[in-house]
N, C-alpha and C positions, 0 to 999 in steps of 0.2 A: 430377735433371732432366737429361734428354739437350742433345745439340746440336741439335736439329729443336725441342724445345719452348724454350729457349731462344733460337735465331730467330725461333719463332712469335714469342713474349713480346717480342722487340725489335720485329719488325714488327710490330704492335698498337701499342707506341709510339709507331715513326715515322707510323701510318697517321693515328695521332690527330693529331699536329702537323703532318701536312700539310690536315688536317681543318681547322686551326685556321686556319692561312696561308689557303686558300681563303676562309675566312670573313672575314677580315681584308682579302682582297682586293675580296670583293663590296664589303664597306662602305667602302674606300678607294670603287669605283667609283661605288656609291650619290653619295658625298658629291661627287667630283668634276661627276657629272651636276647634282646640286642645286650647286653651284659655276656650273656655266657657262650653267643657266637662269638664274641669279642676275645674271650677267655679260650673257645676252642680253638681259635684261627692263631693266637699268638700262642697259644703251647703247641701247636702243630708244627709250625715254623720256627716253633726254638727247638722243640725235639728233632728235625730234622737239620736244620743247623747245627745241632749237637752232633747229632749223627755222622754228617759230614765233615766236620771239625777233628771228632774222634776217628775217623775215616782216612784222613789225611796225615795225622799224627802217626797211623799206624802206619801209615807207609810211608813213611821221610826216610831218608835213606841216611840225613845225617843228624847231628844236635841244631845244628845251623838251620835245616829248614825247616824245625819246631818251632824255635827262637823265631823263624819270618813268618811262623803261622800264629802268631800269638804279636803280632806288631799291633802299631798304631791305629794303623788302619782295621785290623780285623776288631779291635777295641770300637774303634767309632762306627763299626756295622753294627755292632754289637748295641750300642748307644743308640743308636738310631731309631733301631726299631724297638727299645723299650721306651724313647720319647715317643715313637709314633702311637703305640700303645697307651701309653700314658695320656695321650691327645684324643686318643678317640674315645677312652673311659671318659675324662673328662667333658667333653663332648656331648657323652648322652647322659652326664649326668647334669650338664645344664638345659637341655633337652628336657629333663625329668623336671626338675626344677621350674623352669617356665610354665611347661604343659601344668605344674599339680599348681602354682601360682593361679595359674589362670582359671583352675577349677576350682579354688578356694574363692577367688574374687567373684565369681560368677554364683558360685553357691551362696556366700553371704549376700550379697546383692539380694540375691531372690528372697533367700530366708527371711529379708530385712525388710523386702518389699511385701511380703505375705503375712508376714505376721503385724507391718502399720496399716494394712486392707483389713487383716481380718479384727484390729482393736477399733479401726473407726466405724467398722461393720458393727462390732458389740455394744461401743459408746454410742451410736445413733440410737442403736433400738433399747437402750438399756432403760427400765422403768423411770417414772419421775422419783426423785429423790434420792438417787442412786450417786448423786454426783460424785459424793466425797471415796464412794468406792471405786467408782470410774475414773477417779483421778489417780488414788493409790493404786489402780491394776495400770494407768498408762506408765505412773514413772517406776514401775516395777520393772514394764517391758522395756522402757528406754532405760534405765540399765542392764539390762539383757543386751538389747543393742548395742551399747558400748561395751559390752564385751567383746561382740562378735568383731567388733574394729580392731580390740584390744588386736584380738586372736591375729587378725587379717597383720596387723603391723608384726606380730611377733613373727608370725611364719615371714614374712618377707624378709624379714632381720635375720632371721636362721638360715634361710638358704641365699642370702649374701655372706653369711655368714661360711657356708660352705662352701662355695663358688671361692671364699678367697681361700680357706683351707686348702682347697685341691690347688691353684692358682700355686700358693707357696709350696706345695707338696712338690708340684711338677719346676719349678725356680729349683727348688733340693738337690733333684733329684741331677739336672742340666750340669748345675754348680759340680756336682759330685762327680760328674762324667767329666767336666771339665780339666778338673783336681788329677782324675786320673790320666788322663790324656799327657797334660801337663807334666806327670811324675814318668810318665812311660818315652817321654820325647827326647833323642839320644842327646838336643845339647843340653837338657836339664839333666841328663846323665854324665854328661861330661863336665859341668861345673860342678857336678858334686865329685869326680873323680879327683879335681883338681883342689878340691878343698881339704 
């Protein structure tokens, strides 16, 4: 194998993994887009539930029908759509997750497949007597290679990793909705009257 087919072989490589990055970058931007539709649609409809909320207050005609505009129930609409929000963040961010998973596993795969082609392509052709160098460039690359497994295992640990972060963020967040609920519900108002 000369020096010109040996570059070709490297660049085919690197062409591949910058293959792979573009890809990884569309899908970062895919998800960022669906991120900040997500982001416009629920401050759309909280400003406007604001607004009608505020809308309403200003026209109560007494203390009493503040007091019914601020009940249980306007708390649990309220609840509602920041879990439903919460679900759909979470959502595309395991979306994200899967898709960049599966472009990391696919990217290593190949990387791994291209560069044990292109070392048994060098060790066939390599001169007579070259052995002891052909063996210190294979277990150089196979530790190379177990890097890239390294890699492959850590990235899936980090984003199970994350997957459970958001998981217990959105548990928090239910728990806390609940708490209030709980504290706003008149016979929990009324045992505390009586104590």
């Amino acid at each position: 194998m000369n020096q010109d087919q040996i570059t070709a072989k490297l660049s085919q490589i690197q062409s591949k993994g910058l293959e792979s990055t573009f890809s990884l970058s569309e899908a970062a931007l895919e998800n960022a887009e669906k991120l900040a539709a997500l982001n416009y649609a629920a401050s759309k409809e909280a400003l406007v539930n604001a607004q009608d909320n505020f809308q309403a207050v200003l026209t109560a005609k007494d203390p009493k029908q503040v007091t019914e505009l601020m009940s249980v129930e306007a708390l649990q609409e309220v609840s509602d759509l920041a879990t439903d929000y919460q679900r759909k963040v979470t959502q595309v961010l395991r979306d994200s997750n899967k898709e960049f998973a599966s472009v990391v596993d696919a990217s290593i795969d190949e990387i791994q497949s291209s560069v044990q082609d292109w070392m048994n392509t060098l060790a066939s052709n390599a001169p007579a007597g070259s052995d002891v160098f052909v063996s210190a460039f294979k277990t150089s690359y196979g530790s190379m290679l177990q890097g890239f497994e390294q890699f492959r295992a850590a990235s899936k640990e980090a984003l199970a990793t994350a997957e459970k972060s958001a998981d217990q963020a959105m548990d928090t967040v239910k728990g806390q909705i609940n708490q209030v609920k709980k504290a706003s519900t008149p016979a929990s108002r009324g045992r505390k009257a009586a104590k």
